[in-house]
Backbone bond lengths (Angstrom), bond angles and torsions (degrees), N, CA, C in turn:
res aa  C-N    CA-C-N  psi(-1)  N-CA   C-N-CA  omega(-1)  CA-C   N-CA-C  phi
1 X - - - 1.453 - - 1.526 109.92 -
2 X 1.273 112.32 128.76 1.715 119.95 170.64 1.211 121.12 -91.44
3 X 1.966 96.83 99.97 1.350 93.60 174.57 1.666 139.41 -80.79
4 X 1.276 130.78 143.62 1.517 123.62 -174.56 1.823 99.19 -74.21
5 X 1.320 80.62 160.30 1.757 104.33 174.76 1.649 125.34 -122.76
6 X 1.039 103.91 152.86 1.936 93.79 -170.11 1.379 89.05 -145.02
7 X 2.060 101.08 130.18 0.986 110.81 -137.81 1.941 79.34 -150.82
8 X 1.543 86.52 123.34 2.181 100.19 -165.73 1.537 85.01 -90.99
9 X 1.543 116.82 145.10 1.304 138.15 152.51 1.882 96.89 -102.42
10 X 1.392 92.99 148.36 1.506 99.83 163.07 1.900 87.66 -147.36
11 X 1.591 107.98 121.98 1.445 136.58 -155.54 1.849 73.06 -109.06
12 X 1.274 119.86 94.70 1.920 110.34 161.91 1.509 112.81 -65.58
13 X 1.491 134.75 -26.92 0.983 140.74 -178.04 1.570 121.43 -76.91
14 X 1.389 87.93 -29.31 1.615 99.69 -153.18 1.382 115.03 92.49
15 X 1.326 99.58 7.39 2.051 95.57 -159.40 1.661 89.56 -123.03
16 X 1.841 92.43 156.96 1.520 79.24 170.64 1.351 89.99 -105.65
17 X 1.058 147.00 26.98 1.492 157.02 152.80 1.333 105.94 -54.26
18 X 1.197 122.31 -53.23 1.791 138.90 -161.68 1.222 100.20 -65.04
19 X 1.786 95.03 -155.46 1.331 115.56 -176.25 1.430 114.18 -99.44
20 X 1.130 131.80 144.97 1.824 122.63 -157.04 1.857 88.23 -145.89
21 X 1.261 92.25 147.36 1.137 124.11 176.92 1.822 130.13 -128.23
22 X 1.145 91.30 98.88 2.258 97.06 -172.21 1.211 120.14 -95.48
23 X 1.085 135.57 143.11 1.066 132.03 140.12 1.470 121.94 -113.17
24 X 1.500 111.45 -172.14 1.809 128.47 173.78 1.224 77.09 -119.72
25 X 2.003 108.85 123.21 1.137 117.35 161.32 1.763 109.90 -59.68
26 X 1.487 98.38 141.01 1.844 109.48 163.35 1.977 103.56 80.74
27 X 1.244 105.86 9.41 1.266 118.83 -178.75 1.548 115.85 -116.11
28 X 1.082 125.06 178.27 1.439 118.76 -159.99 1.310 91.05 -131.01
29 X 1.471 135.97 -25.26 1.484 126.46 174.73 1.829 114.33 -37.60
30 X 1.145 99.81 170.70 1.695 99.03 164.14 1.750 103.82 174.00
31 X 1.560 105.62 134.00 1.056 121.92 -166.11 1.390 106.75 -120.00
32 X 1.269 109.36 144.90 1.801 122.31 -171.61 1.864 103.29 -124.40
33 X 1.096 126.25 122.69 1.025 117.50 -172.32 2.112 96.20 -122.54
34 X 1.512 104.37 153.45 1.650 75.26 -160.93 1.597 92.71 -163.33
35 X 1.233 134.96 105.63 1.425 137.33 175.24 1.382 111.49 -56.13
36 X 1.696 119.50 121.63 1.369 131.40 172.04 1.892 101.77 -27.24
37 X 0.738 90.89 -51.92 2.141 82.74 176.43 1.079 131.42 -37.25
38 X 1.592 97.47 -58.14 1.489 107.35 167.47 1.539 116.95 -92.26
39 X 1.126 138.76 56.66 1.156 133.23 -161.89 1.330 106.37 -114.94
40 X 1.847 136.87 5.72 1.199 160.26 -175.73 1.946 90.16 -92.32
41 X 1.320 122.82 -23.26 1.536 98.73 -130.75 1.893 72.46 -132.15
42 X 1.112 128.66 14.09 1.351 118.91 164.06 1.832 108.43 -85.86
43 X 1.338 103.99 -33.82 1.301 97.45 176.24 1.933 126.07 -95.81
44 X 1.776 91.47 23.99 1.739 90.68 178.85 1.715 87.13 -113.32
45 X 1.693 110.95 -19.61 1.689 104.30 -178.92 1.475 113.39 -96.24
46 X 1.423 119.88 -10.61 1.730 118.33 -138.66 1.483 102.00 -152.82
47 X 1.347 104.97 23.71 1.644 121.63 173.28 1.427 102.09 -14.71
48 X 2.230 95.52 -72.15 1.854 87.82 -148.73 1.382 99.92 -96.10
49 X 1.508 124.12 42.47 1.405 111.62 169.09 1.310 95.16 -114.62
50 X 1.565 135.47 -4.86 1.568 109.43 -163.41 1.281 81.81 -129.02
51 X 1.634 150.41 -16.56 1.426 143.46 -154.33 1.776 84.20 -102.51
52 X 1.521 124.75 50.56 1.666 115.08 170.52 1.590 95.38 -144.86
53 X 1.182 116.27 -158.93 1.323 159.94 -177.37 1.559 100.85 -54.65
54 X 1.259 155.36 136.38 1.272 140.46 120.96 1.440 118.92 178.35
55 X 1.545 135.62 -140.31 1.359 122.86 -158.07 1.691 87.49 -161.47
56 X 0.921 110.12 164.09 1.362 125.98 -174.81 1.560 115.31 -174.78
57 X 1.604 110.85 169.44 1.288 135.36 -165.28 1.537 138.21 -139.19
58 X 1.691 110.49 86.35 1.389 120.20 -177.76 1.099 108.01 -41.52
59 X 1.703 133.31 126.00 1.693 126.26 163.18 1.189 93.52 -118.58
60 X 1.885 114.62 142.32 1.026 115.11 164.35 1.556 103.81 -166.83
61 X 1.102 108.93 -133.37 1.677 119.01 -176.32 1.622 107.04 -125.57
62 X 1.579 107.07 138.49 1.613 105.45 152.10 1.001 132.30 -85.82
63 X 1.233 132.68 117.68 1.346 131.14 -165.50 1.279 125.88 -49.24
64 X 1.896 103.74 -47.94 2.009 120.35 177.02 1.311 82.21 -50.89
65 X 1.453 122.53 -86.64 1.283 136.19 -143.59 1.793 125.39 -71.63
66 X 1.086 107.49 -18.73 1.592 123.50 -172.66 1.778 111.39 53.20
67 X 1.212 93.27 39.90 1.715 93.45 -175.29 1.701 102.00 -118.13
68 X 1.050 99.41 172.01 1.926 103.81 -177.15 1.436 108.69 -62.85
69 X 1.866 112.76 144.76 1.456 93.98 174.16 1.654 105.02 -141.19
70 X 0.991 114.74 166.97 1.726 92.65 -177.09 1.601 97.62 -153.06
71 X 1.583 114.91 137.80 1.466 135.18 157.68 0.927 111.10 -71.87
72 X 1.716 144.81 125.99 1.411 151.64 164.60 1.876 92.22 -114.43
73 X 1.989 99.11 111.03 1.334 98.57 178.22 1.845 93.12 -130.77
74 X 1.490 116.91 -164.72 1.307 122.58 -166.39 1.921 87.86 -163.70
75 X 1.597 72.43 161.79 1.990 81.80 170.64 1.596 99.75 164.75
76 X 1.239 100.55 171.21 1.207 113.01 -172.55 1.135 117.74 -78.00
77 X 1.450 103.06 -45.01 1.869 114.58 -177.99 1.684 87.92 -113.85
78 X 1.504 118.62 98.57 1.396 111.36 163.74 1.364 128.73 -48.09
79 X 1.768 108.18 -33.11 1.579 94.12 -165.70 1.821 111.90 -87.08
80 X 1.685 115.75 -7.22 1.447 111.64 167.38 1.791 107.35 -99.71
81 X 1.343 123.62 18.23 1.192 114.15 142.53 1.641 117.35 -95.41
82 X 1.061 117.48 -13.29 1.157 116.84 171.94 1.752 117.24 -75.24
83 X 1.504 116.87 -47.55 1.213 138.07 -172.79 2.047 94.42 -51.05
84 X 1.117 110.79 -73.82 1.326 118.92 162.61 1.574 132.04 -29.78
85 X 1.181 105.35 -18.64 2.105 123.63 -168.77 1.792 79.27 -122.08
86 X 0.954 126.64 -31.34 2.074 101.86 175.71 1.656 104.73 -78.59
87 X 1.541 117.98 -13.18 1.446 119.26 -171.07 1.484 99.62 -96.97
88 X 1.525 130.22 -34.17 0.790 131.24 162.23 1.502 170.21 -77.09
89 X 1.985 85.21 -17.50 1.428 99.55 -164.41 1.606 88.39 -128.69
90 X 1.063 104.78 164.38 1.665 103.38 -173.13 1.599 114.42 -123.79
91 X 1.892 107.06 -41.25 1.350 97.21 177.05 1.260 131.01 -74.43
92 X 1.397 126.29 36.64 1.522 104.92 -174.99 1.596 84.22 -150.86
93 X 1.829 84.30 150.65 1.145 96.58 -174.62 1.792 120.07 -135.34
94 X 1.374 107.80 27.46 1.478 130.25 178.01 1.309 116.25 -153.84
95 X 1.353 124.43 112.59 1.225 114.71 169.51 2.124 121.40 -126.36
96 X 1.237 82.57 131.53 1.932 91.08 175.44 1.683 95.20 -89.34
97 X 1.511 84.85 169.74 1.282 100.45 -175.31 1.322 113.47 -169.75
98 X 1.737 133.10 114.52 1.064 137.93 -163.85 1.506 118.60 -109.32
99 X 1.538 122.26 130.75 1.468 120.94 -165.20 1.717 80.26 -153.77
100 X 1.495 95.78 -175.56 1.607 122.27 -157.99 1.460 106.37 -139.90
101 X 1.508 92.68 120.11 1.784 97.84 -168.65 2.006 101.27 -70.75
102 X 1.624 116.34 -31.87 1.540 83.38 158.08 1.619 133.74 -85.46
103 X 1.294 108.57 44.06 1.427 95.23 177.15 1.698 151.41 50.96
104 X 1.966 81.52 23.47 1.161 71.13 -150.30 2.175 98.29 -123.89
105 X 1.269 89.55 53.04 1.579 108.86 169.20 1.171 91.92 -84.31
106 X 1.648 94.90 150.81 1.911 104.28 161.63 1.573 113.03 -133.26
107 X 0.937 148.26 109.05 1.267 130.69 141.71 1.844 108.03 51.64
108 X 1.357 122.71 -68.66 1.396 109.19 -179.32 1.393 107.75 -70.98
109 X 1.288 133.16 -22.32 1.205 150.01 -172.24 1.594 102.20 -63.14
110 X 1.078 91.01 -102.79 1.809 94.14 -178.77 1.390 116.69 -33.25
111 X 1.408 136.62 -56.42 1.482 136.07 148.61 1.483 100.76 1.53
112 X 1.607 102.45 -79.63 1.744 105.57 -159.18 1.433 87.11 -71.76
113 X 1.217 163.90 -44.74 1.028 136.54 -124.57 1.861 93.76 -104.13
114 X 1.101 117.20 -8.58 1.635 138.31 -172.32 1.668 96.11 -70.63
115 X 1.974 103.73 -64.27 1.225 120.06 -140.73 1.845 90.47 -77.37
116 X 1.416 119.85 -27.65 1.428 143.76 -164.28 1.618 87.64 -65.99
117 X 1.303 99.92 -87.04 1.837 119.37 -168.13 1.908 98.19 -39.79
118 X 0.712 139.74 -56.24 2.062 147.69 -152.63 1.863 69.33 -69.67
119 X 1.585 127.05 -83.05 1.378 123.41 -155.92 1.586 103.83 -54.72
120 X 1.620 130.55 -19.32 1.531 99.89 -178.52 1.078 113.49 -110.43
121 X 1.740 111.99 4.94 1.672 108.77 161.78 1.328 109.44 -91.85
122 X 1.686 134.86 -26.03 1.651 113.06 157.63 1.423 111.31 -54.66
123 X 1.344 131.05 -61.80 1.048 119.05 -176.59 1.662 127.42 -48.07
124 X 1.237 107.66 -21.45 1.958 106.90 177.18 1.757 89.91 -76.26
125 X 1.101 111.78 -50.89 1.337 96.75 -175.90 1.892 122.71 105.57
126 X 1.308 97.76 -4.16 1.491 103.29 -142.32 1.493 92.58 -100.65
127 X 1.366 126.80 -10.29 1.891 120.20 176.56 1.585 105.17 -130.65
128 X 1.041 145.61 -157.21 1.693 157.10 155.93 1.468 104.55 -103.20
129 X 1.073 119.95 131.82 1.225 138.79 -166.68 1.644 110.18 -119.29
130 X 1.562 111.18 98.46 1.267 122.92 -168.31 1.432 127.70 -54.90
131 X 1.264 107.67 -31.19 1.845 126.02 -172.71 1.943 91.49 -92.34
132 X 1.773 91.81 120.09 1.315 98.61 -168.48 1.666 111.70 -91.28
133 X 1.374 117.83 -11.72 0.865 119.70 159.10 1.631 133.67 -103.04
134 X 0.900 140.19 143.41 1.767 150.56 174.70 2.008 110.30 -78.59
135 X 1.348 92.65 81.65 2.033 114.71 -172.78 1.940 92.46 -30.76
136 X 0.968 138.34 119.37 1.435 134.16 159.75 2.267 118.06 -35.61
137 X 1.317 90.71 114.37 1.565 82.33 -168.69 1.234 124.06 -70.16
138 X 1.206 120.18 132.75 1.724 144.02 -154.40 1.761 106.23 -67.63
139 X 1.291 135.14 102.69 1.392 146.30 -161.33 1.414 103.83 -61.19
140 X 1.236 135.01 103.24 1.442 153.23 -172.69 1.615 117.34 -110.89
141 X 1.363 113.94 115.54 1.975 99.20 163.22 1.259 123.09 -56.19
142 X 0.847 92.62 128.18 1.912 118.51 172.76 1.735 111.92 -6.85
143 X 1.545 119.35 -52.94 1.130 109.34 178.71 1.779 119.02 -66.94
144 X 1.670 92.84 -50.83 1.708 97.39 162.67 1.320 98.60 -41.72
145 X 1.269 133.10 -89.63 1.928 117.57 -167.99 1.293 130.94 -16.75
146 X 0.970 99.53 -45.40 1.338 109.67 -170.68 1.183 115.30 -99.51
147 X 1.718 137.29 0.76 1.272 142.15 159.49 1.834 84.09 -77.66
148 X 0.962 124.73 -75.25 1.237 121.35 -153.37 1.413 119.78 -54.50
149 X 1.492 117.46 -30.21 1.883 111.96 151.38 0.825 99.24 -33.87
150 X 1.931 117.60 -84.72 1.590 107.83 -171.01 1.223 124.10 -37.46
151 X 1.179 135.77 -16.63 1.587 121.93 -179.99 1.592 102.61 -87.03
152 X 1.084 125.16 -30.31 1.141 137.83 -178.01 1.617 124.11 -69.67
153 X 1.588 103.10 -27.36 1.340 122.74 171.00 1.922 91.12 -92.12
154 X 0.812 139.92 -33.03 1.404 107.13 -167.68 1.735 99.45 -88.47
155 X 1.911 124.29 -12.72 1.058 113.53 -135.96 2.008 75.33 -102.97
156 X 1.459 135.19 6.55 1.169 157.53 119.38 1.433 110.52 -30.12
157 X 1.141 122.14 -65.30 1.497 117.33 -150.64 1.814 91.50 -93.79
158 X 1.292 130.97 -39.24 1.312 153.70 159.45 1.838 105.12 -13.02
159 X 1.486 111.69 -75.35 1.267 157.68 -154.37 1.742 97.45 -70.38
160 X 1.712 104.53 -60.67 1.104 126.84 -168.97 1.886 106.16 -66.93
161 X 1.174 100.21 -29.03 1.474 100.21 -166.03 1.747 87.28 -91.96
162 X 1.073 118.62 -42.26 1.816 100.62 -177.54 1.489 104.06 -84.24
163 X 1.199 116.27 52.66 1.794 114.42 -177.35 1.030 156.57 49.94
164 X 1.094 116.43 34.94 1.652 151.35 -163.55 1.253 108.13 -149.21
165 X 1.713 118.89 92.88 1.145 122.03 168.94 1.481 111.58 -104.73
166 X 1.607 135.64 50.40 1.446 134.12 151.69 1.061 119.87 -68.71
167 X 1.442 140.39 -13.45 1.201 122.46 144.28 1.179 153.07 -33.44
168 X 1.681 103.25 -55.73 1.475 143.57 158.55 1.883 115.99 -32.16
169 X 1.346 102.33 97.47 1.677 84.76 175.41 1.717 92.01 -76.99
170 X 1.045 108.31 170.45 1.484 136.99 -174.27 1.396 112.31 -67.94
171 X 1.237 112.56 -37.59 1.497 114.61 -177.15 1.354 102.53 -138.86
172 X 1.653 109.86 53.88 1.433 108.10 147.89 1.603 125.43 70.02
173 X 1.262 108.30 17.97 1.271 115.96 -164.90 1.484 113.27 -118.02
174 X 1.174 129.28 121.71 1.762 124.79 -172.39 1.654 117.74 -113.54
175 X 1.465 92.99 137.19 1.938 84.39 178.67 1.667 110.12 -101.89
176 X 1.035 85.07 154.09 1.366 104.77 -177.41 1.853 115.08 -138.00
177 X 1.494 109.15 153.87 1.167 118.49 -161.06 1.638 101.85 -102.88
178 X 1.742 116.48 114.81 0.956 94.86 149.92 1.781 146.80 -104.94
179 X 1.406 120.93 132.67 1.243 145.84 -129.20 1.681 89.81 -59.60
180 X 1.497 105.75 -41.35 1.941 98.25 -153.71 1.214 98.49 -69.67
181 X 1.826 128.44 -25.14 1.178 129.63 -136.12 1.222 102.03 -130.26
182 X 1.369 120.16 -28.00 1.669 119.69 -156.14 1.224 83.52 63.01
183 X 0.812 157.81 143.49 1.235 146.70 92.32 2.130 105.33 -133.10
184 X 1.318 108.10 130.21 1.548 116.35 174.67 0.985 115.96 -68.38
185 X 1.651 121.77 119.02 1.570 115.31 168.64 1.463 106.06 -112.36
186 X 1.085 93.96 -170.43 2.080 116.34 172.91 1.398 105.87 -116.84
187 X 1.026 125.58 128.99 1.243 137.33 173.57 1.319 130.62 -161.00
188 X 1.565 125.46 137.98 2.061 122.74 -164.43 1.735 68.91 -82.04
189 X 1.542 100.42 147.96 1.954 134.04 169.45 1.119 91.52 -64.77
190 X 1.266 106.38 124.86 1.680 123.20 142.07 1.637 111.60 -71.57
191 X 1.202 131.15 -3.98 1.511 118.84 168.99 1.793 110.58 -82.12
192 X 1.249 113.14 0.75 1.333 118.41 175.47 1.377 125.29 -153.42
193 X 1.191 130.61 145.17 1.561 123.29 156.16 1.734 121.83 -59.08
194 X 1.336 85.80 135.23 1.763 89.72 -165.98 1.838 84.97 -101.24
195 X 1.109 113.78 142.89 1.713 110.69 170.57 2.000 109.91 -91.21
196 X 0.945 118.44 150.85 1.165 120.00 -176.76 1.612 120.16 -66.94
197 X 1.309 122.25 97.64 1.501 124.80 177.24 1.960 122.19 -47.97
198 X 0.365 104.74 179.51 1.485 125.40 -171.12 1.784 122.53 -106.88
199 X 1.029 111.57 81.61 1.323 104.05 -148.37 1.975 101.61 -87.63
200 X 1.028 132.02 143.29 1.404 128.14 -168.67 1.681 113.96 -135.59
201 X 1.645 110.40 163.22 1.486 100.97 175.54 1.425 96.20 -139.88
202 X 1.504 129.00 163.03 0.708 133.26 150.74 1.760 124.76 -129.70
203 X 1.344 112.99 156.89 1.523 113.61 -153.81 1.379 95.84 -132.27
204 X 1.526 138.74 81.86 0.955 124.92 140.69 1.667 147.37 -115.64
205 X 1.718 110.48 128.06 1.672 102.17 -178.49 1.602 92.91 80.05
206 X 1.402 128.36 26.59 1.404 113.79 -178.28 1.505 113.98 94.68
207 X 1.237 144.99 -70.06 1.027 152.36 144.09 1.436 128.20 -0.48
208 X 1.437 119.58 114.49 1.131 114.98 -165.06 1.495 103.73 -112.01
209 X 1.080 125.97 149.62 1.653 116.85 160.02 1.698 111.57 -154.02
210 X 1.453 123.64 131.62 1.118 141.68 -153.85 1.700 108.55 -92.12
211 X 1.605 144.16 142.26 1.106 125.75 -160.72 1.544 89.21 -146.93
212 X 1.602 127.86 163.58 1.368 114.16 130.38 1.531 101.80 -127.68
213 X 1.514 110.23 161.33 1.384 121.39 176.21 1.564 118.84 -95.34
214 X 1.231 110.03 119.79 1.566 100.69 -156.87 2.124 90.69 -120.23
215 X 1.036 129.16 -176.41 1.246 147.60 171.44 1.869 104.87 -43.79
216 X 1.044 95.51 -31.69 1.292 90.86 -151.66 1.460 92.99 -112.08
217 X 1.130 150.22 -46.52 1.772 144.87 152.70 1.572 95.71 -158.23
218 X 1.260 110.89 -133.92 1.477 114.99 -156.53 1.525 95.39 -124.99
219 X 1.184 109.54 144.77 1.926 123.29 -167.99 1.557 87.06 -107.06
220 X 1.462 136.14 108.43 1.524 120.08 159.43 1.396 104.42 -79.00
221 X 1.355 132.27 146.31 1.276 141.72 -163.21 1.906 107.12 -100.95
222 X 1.232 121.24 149.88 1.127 123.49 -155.45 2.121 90.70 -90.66
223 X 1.635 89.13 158.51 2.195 76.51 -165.51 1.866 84.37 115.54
224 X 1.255 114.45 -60.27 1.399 110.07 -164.95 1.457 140.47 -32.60
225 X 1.169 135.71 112.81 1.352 116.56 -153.39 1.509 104.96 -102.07
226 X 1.324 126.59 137.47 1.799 141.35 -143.57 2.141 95.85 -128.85
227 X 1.595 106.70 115.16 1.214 98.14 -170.18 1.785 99.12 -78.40
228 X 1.331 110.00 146.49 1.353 123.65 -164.59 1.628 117.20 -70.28
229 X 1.510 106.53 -40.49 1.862 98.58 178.61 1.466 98.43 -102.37
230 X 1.583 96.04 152.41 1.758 107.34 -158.59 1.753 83.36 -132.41
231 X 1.752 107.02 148.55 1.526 105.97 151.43 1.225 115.93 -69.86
232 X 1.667 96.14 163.71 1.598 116.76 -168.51 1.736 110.59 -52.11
233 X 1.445 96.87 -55.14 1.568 110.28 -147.42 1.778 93.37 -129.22
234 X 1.179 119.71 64.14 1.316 132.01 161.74 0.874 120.12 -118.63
235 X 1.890 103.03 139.57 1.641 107.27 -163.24 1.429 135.68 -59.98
236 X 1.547 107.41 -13.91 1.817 110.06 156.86 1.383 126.06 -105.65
237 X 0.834 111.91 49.17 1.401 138.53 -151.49 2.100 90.19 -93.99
238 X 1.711 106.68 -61.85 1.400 104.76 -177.95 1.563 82.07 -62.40
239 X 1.497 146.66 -123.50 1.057 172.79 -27.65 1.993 83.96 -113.81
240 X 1.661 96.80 -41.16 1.769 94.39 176.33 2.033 120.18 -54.87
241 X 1.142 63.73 -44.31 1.766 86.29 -178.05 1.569 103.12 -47.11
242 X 1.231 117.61 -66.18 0.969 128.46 -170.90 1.438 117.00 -58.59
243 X 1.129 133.56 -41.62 1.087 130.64 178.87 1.377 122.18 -91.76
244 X 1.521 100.29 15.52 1.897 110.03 166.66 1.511 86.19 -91.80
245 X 1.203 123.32 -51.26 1.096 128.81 -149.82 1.502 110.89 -66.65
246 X 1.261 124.82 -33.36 1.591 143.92 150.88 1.416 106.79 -48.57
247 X 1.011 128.76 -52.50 1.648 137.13 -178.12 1.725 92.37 100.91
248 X 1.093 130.49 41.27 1.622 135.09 156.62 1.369 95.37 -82.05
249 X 0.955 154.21 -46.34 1.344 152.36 172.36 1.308 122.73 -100.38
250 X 1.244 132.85 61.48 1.057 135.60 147.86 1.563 156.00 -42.71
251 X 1.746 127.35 138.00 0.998 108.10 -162.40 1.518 117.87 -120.43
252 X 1.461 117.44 142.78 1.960 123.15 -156.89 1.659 86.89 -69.79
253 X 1.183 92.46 -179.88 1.722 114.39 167.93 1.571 107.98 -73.17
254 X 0.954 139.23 -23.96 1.327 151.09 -174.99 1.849 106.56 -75.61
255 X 1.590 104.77 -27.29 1.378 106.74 -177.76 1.556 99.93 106.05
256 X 1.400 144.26 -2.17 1.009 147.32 -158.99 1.310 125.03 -95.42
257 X 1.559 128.17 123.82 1.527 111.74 -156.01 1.433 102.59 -108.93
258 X 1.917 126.00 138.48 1.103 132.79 -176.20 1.836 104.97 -155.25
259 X 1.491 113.76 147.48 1.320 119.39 171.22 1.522 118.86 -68.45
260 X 1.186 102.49 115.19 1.572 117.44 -164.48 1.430 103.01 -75.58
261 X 1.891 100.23 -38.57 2.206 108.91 168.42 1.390 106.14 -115.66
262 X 1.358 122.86 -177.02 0.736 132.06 -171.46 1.565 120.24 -100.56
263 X 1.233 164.38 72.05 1.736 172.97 -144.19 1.296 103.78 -96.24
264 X 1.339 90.24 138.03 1.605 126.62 151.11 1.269 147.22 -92.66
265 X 1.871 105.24 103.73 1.717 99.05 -138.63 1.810 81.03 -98.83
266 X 1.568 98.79 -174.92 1.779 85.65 -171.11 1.645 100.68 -107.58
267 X 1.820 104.78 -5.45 1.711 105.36 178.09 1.376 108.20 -139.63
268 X 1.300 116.11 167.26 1.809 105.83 171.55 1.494 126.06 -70.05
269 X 1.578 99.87 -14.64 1.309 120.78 -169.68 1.567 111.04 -64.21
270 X 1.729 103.14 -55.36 1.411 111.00 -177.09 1.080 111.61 -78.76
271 X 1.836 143.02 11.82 1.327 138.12 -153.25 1.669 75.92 -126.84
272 X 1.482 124.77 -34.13 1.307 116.67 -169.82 1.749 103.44 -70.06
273 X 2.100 104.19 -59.65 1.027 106.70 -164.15 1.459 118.05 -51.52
274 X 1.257 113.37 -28.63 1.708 123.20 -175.44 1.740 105.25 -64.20
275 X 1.469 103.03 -54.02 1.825 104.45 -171.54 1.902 94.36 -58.96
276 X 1.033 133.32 -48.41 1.568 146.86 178.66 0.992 106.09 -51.60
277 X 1.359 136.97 -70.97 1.380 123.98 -170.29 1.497 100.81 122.16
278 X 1.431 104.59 -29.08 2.018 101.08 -164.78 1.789 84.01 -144.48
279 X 1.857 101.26 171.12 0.954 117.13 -169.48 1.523 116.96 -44.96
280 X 1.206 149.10 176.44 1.522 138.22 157.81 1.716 105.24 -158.56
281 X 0.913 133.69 -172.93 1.483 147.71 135.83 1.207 135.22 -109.93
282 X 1.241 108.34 82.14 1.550 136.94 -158.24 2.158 96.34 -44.20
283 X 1.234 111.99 -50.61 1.322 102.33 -172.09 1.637 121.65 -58.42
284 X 1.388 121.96 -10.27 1.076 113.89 -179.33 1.679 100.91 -131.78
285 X 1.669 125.00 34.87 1.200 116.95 137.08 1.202 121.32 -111.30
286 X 1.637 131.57 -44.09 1.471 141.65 144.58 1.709 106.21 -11.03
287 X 1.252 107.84 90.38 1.510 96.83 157.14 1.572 130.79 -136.47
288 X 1.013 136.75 -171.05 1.791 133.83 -160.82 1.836 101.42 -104.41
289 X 1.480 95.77 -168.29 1.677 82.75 -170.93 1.316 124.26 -96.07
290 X 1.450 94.80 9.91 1.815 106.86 152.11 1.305 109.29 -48.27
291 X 1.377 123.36 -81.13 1.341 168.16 -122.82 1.127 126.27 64.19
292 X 1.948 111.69 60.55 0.913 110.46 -179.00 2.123 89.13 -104.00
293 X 1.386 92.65 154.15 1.394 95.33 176.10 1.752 114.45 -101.29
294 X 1.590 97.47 151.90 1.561 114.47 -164.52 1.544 106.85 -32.47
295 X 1.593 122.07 -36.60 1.442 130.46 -157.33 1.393 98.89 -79.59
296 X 1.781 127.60 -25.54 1.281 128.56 -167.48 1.332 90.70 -82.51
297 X 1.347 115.62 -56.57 1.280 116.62 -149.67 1.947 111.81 -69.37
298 X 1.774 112.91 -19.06 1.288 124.25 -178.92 1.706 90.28 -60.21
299 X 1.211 102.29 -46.18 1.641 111.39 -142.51 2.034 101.11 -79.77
300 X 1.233 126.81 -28.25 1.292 153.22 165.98 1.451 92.56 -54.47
301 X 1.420 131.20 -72.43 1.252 129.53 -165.67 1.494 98.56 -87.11
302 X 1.370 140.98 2.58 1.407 114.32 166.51 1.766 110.65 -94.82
303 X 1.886 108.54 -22.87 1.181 107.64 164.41 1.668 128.83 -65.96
304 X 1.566 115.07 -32.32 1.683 108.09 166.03 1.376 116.44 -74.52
305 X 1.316 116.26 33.87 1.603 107.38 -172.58 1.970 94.08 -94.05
């Protein structure tokens, strides 16, 4: 069963411009979200949430690239690691920051919860991730571990609700560390019910490429094979470009173009037009292992309603 969550904003401004403050009702997390501007005035309002224990997240821009980029740092006293990253760092210009109204992070804590957060925002994939290395994760008993997922799952849902979903892999999938081995797996959360995605194919000119449809548009899965000549002046035409240019679309020795990762397009249309080359209507080539296509299958489930 999927349970709902209720989740307090406190707007200090009145603005959602300002500085905002969340919680998970009945939970002890607490998140400060806070525009580089005002970043003097968290510690004349928000003393005992930033002068403790916790981890936080530079958002801003890359300069080469003009794409989103984000610092995932930790410290003991958040607000003089922060004071130090406004003297130091230049691209970012919002930062959250997660601590615990009982106080009761330690030093091994934030570590793991540092080294945790950097591995499940490379792995979502979805911003540039500034810290070039992955901190070695801090050796914790079992119950500590596993409190600190949970912090990690709410500091997900936290993040997500003040607009920043880099946490979020695309298709619902969370990593986790296992302890005996290190070793990184893939795995749907046991802290929640995952609902069953929609898994899709599309077949064109030979070319196959694999999708699922998630809440948010369609994830094409990496494996995907991308037909090679594109029209001139079609409307995804930049968005193609771009993602050769990323190396999301990559090309074999053969000359052959395929998704090297896996993306999150925001319609079926642009996940079609991109694998195509030219315009398409993604809802009625994308289809399941019927082969019924997305448009049948919308229209099937709006008639048993």
């Amino acid at each position: 069963m999927i349970l709902g969550k209720s989740i307090r904003i406190y707007l200090q401004e009145g603005s959602v411009a300002g500085i905002k403050l969340a919680e998970v009702v009945n939970l002890t997390i607490q998140a400060l979200s806070c525009p580089r501007v005002k970043i003097s005035d968290l510690n004349n309002n928000f003393k005992s949430q930033i002068n403790t224990q916790g981890v936080y997240f530079l958002i801003g821009t890359d300069d080469k690239t003009a794409k989103s980029k984000v610092y995932i740092g930790e410290g003991e006293n958040v607000w003089e690691r922060l004071k130090s990253h406004a003297l130091a760092k230049d691209f970012w210009n919002e930062v959250i920051l997660f601590t615990s109204k009982d106080d009761n992070l330690t030093k091994s804590h934030v570590k793991y919860l540092e080294s945790r957060l950097i591995d499940v925002c490379k792995n979502a994939g979805r911003i540039l991730v500034e810290n070039n290395n992955t901190p070695s994760l801090s050796s914790l008993p079992l119950p500590d571990r596993d409190a600190m997922e949970e912090f990690i799952f709410n500091i997900k849902l936290l993040s997500g609700t003040l607009g920043h979903k880099f946490l979020e892999d695309p298709i619902g999938l969370t990593t986790f560390i296992d302890q005996k081995n290190h070793k990184q797996q893939q795995s749907y959360s046991n802290t929640t019910e995952i609902k069953k995605e929609l898994e899709l194919t599309l077949n064109i000119k030979g070319r196959i490429a694999n999708a699922i449809q998630t809440d948010e548009g369609i994830v094409v899965l990496s494996g995907s094979q991308v037909i090679e000549t594109e029209s001139k002046n079609y409307g995804y035409k930049t968005l193609r470009d771009e993602l050769i240019f990323d190396n999301t679309i990559q090309r074999t020795q053969n000359g052959s173009l395929f998704f090297a990762k896996k993306h999150l397009f925001s319609s079926p249309s642009s996940a079609a037009a991109v694998i195509a080359g030219y315009s398409i209507n993604g809802r009625k080539v994308w289809k399941n292992h019927e082969g019924k296509s997305l448009k049948d299958i919308e229209k099937t489930e709006i008639i048993e309603q």
